[in-house]
C-alpha positions as CSV (number, residue, x, y, z in Angstrom):
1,X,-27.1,-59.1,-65.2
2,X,-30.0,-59.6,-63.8
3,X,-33.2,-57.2,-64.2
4,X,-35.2,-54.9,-61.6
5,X,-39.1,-53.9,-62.0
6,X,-39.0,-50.2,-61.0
7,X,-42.4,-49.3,-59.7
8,X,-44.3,-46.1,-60.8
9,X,-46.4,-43.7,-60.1
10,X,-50.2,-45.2,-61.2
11,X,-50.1,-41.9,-64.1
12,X,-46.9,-43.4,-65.6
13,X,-47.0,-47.0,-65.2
14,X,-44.4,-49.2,-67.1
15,X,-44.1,-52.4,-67.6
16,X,-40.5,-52.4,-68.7
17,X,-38.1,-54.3,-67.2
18,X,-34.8,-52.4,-66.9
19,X,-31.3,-53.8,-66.5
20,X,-29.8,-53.3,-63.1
21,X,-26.6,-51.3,-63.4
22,X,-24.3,-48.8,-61.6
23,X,-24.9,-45.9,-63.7
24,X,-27.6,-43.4,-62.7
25,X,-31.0,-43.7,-64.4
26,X,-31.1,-39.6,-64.9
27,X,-27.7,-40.4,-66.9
28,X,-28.9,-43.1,-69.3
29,X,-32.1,-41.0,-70.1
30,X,-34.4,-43.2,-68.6
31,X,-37.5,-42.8,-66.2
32,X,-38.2,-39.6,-66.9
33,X,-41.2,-38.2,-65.9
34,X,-43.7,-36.6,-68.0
35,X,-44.6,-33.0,-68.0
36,X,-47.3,-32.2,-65.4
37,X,-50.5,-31.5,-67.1
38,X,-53.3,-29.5,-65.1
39,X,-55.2,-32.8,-65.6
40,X,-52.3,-35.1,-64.0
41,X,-52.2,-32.1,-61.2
42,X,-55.9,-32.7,-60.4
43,X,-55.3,-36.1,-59.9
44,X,-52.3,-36.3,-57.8
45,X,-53.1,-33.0,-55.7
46,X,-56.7,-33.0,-55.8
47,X,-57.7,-35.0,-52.8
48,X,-58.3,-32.9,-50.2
49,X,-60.0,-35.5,-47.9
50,X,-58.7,-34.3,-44.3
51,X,-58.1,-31.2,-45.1
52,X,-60.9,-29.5,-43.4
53,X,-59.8,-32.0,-40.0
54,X,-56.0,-30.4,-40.5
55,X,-57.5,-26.5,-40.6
56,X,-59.7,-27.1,-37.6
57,X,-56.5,-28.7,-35.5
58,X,-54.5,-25.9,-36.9
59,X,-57.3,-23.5,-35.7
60,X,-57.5,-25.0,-32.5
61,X,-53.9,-24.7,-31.9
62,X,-53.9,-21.6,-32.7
63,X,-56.3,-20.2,-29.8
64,X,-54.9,-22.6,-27.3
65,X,-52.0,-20.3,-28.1
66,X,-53.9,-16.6,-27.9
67,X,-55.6,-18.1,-24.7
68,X,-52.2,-19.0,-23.1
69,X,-50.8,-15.2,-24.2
70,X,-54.1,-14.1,-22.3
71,X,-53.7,-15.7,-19.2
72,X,-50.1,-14.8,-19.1
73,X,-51.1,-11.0,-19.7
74,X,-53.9,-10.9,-17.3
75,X,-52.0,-12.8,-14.5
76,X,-49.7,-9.5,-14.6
77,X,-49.8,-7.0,-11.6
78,X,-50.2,-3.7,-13.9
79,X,-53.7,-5.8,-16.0
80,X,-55.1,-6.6,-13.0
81,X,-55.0,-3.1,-11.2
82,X,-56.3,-1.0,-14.4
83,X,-59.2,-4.0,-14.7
84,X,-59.6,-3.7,-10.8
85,X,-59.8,0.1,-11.1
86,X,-62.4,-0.3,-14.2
87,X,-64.8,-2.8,-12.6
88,X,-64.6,-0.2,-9.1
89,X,-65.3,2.6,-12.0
90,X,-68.1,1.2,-13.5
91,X,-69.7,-0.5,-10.5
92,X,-69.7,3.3,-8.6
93,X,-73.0,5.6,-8.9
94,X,-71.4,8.6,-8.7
């Protein structure tokens, strides 16, 4: 038979050599991982470089959205009068 290197994540390297065979790995017992610490946590999901890029995009997206909603509301016949009728109001010395 001959013999596959399985590569790992960097927190559970191996250097192991398993034999290649039809039988799942979860069956035989083997590569299983090991409980995830707060440490090991930190490590893998504690990189937050980009996130601050993702909120502003995701921010951004969010009042191309609201300004679309807008300009479909304000493009309506009924907006426009009461807005017409509040600039006249306003703009009258009465």
């Amino acid at each position: 038979m001959s013999t596959i290197h399985i590569p790992t994540a960097p927190w559970y390297r191996s250097t192991r050599r398993r034999n290649a065979s039809p039988a799942p790995l979860a069956s035989r017992g083997e590569n299983r991982l090991p409980a995830l610490s707060s440490r090991r946590a930190a490590a893998l999901f504690g990189d937050e470089t980009g996130a601050a890029t993702a909120e502003y995009a995701i921010a951004t997206m969010a009042a191309v959205a609201f300004a679309g909603l807008l300009v479909i509301i304000m493009r309506s016949d009924e907006v426009r009068g009461i807005l017409t009728d509040l600039v006249r109001r306003a703009l009258t010395v009465a």
